[in-house]
C-alpha positions as CSV (number, residue, x, y, z in Angstrom):
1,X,4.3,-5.6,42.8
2,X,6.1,-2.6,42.2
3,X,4.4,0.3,41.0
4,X,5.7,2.8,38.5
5,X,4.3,6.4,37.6
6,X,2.8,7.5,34.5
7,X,4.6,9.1,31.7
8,X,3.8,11.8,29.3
9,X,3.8,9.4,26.2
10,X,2.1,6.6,28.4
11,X,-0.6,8.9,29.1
12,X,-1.4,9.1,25.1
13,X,-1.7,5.6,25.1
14,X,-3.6,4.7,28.1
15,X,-6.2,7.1,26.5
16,X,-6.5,5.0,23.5
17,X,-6.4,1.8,24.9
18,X,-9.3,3.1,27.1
19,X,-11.3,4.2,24.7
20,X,-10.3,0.7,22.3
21,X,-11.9,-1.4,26.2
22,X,-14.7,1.1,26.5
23,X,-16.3,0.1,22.9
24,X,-15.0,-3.2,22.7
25,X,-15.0,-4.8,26.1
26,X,-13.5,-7.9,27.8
27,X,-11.5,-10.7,26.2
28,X,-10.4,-13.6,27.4
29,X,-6.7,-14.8,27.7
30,X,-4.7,-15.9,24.1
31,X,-5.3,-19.6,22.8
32,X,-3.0,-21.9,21.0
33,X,-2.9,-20.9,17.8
34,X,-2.1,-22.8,14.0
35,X,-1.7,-21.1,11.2
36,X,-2.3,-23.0,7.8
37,X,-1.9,-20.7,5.5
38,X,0.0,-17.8,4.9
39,X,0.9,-15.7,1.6
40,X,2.8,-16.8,-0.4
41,X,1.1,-20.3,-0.3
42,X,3.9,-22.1,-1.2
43,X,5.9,-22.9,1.5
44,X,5.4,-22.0,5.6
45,X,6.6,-18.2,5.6
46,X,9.0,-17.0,8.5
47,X,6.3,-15.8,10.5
48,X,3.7,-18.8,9.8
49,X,6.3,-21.2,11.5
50,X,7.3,-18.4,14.5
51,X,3.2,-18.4,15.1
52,X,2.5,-21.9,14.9
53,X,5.7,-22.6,17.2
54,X,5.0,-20.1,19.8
55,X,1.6,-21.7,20.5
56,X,3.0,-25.3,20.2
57,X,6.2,-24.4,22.7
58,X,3.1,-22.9,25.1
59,X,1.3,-26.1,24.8
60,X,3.6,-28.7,25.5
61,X,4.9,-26.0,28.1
62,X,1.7,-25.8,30.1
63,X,1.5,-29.9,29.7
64,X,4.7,-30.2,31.6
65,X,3.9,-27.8,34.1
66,X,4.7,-29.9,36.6
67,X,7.6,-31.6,35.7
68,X,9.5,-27.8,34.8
69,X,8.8,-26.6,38.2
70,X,11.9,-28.5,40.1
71,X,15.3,-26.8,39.3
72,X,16.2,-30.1,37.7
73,X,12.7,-29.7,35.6
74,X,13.5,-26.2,34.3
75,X,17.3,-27.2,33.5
76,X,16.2,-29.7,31.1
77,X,13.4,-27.4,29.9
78,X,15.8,-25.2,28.6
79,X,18.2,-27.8,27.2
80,X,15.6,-28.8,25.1
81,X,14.3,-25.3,24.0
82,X,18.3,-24.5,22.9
83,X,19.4,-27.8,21.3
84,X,16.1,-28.6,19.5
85,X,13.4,-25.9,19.9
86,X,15.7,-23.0,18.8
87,X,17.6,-24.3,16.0
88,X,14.3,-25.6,14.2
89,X,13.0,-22.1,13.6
90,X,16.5,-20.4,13.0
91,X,17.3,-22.2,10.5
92,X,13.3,-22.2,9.3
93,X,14.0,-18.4,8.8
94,X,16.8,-18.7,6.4
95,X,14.8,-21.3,4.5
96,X,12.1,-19.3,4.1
97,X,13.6,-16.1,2.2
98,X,14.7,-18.7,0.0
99,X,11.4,-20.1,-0.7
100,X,10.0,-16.5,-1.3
101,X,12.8,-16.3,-3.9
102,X,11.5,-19.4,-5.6
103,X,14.8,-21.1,-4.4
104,X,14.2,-24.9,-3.3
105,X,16.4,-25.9,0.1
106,X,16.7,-28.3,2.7
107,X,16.2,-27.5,6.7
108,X,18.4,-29.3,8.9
109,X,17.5,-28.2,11.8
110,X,20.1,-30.1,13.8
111,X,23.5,-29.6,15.0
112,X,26.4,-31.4,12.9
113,X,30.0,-31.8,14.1
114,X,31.1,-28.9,13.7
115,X,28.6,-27.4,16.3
116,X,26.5,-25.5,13.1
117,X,22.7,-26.3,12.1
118,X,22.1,-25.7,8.2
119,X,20.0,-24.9,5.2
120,X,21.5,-27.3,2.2
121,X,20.1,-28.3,-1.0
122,X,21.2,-25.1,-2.9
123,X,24.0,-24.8,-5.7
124,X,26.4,-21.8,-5.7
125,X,25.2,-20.4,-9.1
126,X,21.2,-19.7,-7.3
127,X,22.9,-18.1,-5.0
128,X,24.9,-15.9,-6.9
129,X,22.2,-15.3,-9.1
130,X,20.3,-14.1,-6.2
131,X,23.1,-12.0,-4.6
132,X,23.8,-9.9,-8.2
133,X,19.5,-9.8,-9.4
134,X,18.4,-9.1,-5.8
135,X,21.1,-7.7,-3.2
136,X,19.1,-7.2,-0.2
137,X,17.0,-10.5,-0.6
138,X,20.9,-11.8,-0.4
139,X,21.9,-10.0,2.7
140,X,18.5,-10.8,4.4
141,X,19.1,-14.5,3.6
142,X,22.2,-13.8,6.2
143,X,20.3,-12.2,9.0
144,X,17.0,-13.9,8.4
145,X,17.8,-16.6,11.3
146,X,18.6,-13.9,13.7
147,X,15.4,-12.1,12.4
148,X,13.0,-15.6,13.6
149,X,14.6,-14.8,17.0
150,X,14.4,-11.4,18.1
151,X,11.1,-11.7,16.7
152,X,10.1,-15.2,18.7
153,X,11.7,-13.1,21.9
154,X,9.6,-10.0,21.1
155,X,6.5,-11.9,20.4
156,X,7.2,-14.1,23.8
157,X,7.6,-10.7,25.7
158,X,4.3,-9.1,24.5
159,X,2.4,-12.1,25.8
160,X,3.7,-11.8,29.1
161,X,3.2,-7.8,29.3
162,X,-0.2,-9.0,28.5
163,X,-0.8,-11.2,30.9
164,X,-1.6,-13.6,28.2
165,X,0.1,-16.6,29.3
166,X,2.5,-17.5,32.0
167,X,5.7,-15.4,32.2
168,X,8.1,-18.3,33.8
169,X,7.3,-20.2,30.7
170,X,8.1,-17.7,28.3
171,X,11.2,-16.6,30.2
172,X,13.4,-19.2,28.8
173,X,12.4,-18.6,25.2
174,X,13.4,-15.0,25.4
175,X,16.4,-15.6,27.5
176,X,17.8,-18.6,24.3
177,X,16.6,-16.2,21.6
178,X,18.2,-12.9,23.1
179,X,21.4,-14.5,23.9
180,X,21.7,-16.6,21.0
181,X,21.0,-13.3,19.3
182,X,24.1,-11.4,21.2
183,X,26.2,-14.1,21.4
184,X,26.4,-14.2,17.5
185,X,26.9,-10.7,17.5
186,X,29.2,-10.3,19.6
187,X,31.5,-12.3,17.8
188,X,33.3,-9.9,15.8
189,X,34.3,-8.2,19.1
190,X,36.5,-11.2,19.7
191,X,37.7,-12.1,16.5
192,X,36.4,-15.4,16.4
193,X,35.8,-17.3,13.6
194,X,34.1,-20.2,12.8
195,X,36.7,-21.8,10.3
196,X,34.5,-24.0,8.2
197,X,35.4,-25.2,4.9
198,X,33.2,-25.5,1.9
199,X,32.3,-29.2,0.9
200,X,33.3,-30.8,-2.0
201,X,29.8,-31.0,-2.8
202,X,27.7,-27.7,-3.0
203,X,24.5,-29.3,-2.0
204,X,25.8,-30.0,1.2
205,X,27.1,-26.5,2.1
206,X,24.9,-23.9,4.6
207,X,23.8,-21.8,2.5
208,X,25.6,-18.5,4.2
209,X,27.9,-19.6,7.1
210,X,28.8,-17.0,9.3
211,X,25.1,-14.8,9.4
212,X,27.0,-11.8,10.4
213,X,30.4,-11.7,8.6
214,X,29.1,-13.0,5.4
215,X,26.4,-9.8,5.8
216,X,29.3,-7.7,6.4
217,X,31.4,-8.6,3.6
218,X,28.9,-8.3,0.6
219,X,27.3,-5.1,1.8
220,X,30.6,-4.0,1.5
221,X,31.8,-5.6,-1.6
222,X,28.8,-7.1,-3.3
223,X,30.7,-7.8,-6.8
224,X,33.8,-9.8,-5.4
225,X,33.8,-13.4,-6.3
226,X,31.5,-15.5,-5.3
227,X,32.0,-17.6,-2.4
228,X,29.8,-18.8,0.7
229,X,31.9,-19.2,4.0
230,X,33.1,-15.8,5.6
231,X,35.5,-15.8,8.7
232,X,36.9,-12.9,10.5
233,X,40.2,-12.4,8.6
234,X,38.4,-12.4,5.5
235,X,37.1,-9.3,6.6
236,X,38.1,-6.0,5.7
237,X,39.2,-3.0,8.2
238,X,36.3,-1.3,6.8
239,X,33.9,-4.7,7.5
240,X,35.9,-5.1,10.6
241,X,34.4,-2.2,11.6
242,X,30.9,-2.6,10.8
243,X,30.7,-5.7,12.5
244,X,32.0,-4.4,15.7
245,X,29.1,-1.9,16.2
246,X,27.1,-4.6,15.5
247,X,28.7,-6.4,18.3
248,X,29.1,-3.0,20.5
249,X,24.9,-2.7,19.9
250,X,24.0,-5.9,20.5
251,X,24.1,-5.1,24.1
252,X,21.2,-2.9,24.0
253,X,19.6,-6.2,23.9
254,X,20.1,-7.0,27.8
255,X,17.6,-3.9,28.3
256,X,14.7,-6.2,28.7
257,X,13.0,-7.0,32.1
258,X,11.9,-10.7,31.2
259,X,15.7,-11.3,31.4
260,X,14.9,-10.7,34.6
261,X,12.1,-12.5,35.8
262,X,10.1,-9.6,35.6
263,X,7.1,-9.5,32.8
264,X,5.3,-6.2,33.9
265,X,5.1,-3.3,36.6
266,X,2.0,-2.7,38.1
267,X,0.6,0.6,37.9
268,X,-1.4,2.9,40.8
269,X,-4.7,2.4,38.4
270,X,-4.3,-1.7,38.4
271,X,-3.0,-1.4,34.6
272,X,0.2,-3.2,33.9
273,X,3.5,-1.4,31.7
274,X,7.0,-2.9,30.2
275,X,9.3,-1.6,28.1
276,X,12.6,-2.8,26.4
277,X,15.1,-2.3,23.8
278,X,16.1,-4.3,21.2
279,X,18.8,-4.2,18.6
280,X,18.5,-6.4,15.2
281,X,19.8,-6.7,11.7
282,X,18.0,-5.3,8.6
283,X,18.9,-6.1,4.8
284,X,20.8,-2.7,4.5
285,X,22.4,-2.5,7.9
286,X,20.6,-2.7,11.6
287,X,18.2,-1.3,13.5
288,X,17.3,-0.4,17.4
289,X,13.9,0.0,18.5
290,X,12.4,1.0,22.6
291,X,8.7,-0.9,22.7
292,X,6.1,-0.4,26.0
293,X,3.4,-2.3,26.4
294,X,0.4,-1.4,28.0
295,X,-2.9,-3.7,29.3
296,X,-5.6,-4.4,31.6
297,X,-5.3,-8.1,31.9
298,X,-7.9,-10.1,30.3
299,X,-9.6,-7.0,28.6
300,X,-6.8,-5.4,26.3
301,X,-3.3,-4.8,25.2
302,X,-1.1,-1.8,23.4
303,X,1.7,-2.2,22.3
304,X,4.2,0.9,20.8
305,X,7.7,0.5,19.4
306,X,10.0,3.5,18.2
307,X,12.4,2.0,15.4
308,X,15.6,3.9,14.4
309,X,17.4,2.5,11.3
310,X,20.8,2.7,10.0
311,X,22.7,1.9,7.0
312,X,26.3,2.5,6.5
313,X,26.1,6.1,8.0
314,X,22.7,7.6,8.1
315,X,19.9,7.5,10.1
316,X,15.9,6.8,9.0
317,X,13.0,6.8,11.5
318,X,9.7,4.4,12.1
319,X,7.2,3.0,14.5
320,X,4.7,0.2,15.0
321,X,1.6,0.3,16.8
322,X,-0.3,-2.9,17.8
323,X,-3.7,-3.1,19.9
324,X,-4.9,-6.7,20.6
325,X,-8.4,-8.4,22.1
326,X,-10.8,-6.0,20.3
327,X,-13.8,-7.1,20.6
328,X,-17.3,-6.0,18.4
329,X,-19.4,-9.1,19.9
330,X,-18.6,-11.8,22.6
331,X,-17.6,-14.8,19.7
332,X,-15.5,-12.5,18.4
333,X,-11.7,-10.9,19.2
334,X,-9.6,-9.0,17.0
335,X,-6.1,-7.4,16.8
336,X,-4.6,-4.8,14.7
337,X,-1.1,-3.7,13.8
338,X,0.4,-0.5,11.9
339,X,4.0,0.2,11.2
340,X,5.4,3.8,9.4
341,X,9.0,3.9,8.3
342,X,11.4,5.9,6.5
343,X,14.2,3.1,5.2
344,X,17.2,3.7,3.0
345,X,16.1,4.0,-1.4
346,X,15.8,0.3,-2.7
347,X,17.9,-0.5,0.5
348,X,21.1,0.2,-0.6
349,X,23.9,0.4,2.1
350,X,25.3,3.7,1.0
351,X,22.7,6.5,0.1
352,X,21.3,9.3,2.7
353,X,18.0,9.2,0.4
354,X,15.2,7.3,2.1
355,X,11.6,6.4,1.3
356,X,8.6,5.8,3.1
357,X,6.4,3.2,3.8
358,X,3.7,1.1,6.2
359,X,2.4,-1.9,6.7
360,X,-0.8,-2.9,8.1
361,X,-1.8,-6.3,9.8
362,X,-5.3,-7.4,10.9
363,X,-6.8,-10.3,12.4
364,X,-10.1,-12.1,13.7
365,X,-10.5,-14.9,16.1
366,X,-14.1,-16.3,15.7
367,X,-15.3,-19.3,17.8
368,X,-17.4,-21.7,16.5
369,X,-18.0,-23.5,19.3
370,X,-21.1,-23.4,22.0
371,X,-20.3,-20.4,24.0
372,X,-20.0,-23.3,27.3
373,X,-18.1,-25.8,25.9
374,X,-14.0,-26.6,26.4
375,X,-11.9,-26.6,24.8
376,X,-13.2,-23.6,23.1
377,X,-12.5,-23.6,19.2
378,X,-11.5,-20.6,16.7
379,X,-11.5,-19.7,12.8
380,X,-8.7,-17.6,12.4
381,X,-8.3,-14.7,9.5
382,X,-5.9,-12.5,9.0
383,X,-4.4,-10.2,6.6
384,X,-0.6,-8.1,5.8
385,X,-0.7,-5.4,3.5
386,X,2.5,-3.6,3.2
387,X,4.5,-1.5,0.6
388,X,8.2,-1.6,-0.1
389,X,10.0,-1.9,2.8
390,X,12.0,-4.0,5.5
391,X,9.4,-5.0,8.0
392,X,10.3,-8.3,9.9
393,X,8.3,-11.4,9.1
394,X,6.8,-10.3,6.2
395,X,7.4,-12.6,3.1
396,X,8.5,-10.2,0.5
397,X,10.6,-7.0,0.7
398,X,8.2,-5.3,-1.9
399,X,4.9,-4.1,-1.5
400,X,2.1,-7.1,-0.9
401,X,-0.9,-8.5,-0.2
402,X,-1.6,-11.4,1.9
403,X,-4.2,-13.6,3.6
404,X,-3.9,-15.6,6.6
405,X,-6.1,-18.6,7.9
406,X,-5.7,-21.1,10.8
407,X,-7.1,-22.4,14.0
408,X,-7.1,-22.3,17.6
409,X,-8.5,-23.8,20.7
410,X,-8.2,-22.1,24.3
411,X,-8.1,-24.9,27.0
């Protein structure tokens, strides 16, 4: 493989992920994992599904092995991931905001004639009600499809920095989520619109339409009448502007090696690096943030992202630090997560006044099976404490508390 030198802030980290193998010790590879529970309890959260998915899509990916390894093989791998796979959890992430708002709604998670896959069920008055009580729940109910993917690419991308499963696999899932990502995106570069005309009955209109123009044109005017659909000449030159440096960013997104074919660099020591950027949406305007990952296959992983947020005009800083396989005895593996940000006051689109905030996530993997049986068999825990904030995944925009509990089994 090819081998890259250290840097300056890669040294920093090595250190601490030495020190984190050096108490902690050797862990195996990541199992398939189900998450039954996640706060709120009332409905599968965004990242409850992108979880639970993730370890299903490696499943039935590893069970196929050898049917996806013929060209034929990988092109109906693919087809499947972007005509069934991907729409099922984009359209699970709109859904979700709305059950965290107490709003019922309806997943159909397939494509209709008019090439679009929806959330229905919800009458134009909840909506509205949500949009003038609760403005950047509103937006984020725009951008929170495009939210399940970049975060389904970046959680694909860890695990093969990691080593933690096979990269050729997870290749197609951040290829579909990425591009799906840009291609939306990119769309206001064009002009295009999508042209679709509310129903006669409310219950069967998507909830938001066009995730990007329909963001666009209530940050900008979030008193105007109410109305669901947004195409491109409904925009104004002011919107029309915002959502072309959307588009112009969205590029930033190609800077990732599994793109590529390539999962990690391999390092004079034997440890293995990546890095990429990333551009996504936020509910007060978008964000870009550079992550490296850092391991020693099938002892640890570290994992740092620099995040730089924007609203209308003004810049706000943050970064997420993750370590995984921790290990205080041999039944037992843990993984930690902090984020720091500054993001714009209450999220509004126009202000240069920001506060600050973190999140912290936390979780155990303890097997209850004999240490020499297979499959092997987890109890899994976990917790998300965060304060006000934007932080993708979470449930709530406010501050919260949450517990996690599942299962897994490693084959």
């Amino acid at each position: 493989m090819t081998r890259v030198p250290r840097s300056l802030s890669g040294t920093c980290v090595m250190v601490s992920a030495w020190a984190c193998a050096c108490v902690f010790g050797e862990a195996p590879r990541a199992p398939y994992e189900v998450w039954l529970v996640d706060h709120p309890p009332r409905a599968p959260t965004m990242w409850q599904v992108d979880a639970t998915y993730l370890s299903l899509y490696r499943g039935l990916g590893r069970a196929l092995d050898e049917a996806r390894s013929s060209p034929l093989g990988q092109m109906l791998w693919v087809a499947l991931d972007g005509l069934v796979f991907y729409p099922i959890t984009h359209e699970e992430g709109h859904r979700s905001v709305l059950t965290g708002a107490g709003i019922g709604a309806v997943s159909e998670p397939w494509f209709h004639g008019d090439g679009t896959a929806r959330v229905t069920g919800v009458r134009d008055e909840e909506l509205q009600r949500l949009r003038d009580r609760d403005l950047p729940t509103y937006i984020r109910l725009h951008t929170a499809g495009l939210e399940s993917d970049g975060a389904l690419a970046a959680h694909a991308a860890t695990l093969a920095a990691w080593e933690q499963d096979d990269a050729d696999l997870l290749w197609s899932e951040v290829v579909l989520r990425r591009g799906g990502i840009m291609v939306y995106h990119a769309s206001g570069l064009f002009g295009w619109s999508p042209h679709l005309r509310e129903e006669a009955d409310e219950l069967d209109r998507d909830v938001v339409g066009h995730d990007v123009y329909g963001m666009a044109r209530h940050l900008h005017r979030p008193t105007m009448p109410f109305h669901r659909y947004t195409d491109y000449e409904d925009l104004t030159s002011e919107e029309r502007r915002f959502v072309r440096r959307v588009g112009w960013r969205t590029w930033l997104n190609l800077a990732s090696p599994m793109l590529w074919r390539r999962a990690n660099w391999v390092l004079e020591n034997g440890m293995r690096w990546s890095g990429d950027l990333s551009y996504s949406l936020t509910p007060f305007g978008d964000m870009i943030e550079h992550s490296q990952w850092w391991a020693r296959p099938g002892q640890w992983g570290t994992r740092v992202s620099l995040r730089a947020y924007q609203n209308e005009a003004h810049w706000f800083p943050g970064m997420g630090l993750e370590w995984c396989d921790l290990r205080p005895t041999v039944r037992c593996a843990s993984r930690l997560a902090l984020h720091g940000w500054q993001q714009p006051q209450d999220f509004r689109f126009r202000t240069a006044h920001g506060e600050w905030g973190c999140a912290v996530e936390a979780g155990v993997q303890w097997r209850w099976t004999d240490m020499k049986s297979a499959p092997a068999g987890y109890v899994l825990l976990g917790v998300l404490a965060k304060t006000k904030g934007y932080q993708p995944e979470a449930p709530e925009l406010g501050a919260s508390f949450g517990v996690r509990g599942g299962f897994a089994f490693r084959f």
